[in-house]
Backbone as a ProteinNet text record, in pm:
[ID]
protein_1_A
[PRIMARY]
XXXXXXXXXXXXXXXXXXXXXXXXXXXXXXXXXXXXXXXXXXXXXXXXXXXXXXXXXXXXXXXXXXXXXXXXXXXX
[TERTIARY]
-2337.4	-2289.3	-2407.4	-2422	-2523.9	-2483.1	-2615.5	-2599.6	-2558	-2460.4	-2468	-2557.4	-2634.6	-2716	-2673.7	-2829.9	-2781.2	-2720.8	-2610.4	-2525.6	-2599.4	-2626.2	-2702.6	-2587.8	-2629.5	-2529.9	-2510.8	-2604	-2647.6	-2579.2	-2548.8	-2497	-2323.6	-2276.9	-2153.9	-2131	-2163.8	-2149.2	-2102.2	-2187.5	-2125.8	-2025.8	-1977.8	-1890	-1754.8	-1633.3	-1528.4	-1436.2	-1319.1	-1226.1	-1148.1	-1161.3	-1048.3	-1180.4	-1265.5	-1343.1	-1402.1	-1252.3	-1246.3	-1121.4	-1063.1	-995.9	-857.2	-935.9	-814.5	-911.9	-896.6	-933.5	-930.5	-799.7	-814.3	-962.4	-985.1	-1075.1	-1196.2	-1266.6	-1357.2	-1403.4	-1290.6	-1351.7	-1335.5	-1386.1	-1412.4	-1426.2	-1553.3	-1612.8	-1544.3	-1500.6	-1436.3	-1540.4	-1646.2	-1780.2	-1786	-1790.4	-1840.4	-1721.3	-1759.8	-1634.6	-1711.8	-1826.9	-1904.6	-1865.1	-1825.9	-1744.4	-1633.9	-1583.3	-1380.5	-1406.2	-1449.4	-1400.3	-1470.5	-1602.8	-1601.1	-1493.7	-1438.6	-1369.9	-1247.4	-1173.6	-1055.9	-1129.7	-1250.3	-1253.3	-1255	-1334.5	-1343.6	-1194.3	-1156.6	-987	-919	-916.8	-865.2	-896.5	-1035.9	-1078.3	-1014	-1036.2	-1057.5	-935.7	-888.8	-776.4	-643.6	-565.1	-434	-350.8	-192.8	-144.6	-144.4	-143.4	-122.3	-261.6	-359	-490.2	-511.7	-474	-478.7	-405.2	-240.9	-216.5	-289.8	-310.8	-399.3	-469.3	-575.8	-662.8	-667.4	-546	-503.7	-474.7	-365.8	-333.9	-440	-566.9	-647.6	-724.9	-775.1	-899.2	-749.7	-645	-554.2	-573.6	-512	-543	-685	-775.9	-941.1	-1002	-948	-1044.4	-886.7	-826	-664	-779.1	-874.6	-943.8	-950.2	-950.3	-1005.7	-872	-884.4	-732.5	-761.8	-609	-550.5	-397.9	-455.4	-341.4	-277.6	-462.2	-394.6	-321.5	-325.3	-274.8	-392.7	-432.2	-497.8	-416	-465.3	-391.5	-457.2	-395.4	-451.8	-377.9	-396	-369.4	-382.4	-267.5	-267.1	-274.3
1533.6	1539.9	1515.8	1578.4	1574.9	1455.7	1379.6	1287.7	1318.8	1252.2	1257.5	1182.7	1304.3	1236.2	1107.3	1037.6	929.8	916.5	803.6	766.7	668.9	729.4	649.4	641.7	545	546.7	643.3	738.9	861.3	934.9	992.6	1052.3	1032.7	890.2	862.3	885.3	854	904.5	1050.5	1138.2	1258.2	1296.4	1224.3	1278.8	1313	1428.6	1412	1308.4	1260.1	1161.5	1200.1	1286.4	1380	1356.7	1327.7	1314.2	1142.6	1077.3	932	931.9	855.1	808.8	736.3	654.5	587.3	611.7	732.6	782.3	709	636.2	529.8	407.5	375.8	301.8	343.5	480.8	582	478.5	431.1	376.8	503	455.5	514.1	676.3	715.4	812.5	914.2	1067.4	1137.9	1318.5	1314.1	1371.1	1479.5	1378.7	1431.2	1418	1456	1437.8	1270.6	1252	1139.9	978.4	1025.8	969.9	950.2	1010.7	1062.7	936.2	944	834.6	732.6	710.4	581.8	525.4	579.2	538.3	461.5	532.8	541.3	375.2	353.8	257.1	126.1	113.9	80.1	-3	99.4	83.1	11.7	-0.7	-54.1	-188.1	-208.9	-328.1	-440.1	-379.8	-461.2	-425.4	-304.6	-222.9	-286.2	-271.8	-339.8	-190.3	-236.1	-144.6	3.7	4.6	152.6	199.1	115.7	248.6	222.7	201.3	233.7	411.2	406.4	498	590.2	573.7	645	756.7	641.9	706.2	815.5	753	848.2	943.6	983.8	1055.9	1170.9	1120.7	1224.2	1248.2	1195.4	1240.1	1387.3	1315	1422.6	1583.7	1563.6	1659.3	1707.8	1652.4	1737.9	1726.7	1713.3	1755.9	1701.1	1808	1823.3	1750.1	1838.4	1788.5	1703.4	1584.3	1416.4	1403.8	1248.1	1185.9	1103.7	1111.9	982.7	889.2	779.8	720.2	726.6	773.8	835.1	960	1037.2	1178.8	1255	1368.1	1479.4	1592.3	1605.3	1715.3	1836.9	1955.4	2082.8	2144.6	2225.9	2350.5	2245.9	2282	2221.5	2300.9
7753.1	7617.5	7523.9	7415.9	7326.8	7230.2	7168.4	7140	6940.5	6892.4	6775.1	6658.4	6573.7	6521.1	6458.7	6430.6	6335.4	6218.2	6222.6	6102.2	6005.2	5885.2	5771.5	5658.1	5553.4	5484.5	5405.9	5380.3	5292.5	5371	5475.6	5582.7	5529.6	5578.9	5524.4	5446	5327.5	5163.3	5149.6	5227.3	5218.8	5297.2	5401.5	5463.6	5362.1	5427.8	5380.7	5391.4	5280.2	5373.8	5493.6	5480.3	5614.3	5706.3	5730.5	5856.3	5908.2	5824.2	5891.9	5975.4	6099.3	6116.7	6030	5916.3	5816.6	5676.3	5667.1	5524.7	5374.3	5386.2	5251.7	5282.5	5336.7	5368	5427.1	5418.3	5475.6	5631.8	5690.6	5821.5	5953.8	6041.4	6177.3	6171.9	6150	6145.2	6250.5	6235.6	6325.8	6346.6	6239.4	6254.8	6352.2	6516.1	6608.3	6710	6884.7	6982.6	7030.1	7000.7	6996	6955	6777.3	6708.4	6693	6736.1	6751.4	6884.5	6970	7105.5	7051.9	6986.3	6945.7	6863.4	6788.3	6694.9	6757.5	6890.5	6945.7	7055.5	7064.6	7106.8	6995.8	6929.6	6842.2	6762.3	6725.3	6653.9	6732	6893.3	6984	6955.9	6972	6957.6	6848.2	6732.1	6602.1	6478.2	6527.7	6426.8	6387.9	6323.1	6315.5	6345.4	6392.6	6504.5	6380.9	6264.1	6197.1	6148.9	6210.7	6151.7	6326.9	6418.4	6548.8	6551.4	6489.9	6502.4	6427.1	6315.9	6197.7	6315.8	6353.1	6380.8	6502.5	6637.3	6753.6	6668	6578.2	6527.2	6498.4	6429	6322.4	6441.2	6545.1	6670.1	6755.7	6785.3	6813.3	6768.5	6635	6561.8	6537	6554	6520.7	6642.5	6763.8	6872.6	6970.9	6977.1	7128.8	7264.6	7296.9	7419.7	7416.1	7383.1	7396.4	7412.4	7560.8	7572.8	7501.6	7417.1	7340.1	7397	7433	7447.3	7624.8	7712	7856.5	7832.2	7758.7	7737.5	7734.9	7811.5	7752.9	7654.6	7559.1	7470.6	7483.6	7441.6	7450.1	7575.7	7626.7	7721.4	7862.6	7929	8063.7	8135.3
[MASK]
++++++++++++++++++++++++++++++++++++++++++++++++++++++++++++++++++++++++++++

């Protein structure tokens, strides 16, 4: 897997909100397939249970291939 470039804050700044996890709060970056599983770890860690879902939710929807939740999504 290729590594995703570095995250600077200049970097963040431009991102869209639709390319966070919990968009009101521009947290857990969803960028990359890099970022999308950090995030899904991450959120696990430290998240409260609705930007947990937040975020399964938005990696779901912007990359099916990644399992969420012990699910693979996409084409079986």
């Amino acid at each position: 897997m290729a590594k995703s470039p570095k995250m600077t804050a200049k970097r963040r700044k431009r991102l869209p909100k639709s390319s966070f996890g919990v968009p009101s709060k521009r947290k857990y970056p969803l960028d990359t397939k890099g970022r999308a599983r950090n995030a899904l770890a991450r959120v696990a860690q430290h998240g409260s249970s609705s930007q947990k879902a937040q975020v399964r939710k938005a990696v779901r929807r912007r990359y099916p291939s990644i399992a969420v939740g012990g699910r693979k999504q996409g084409k079986h």
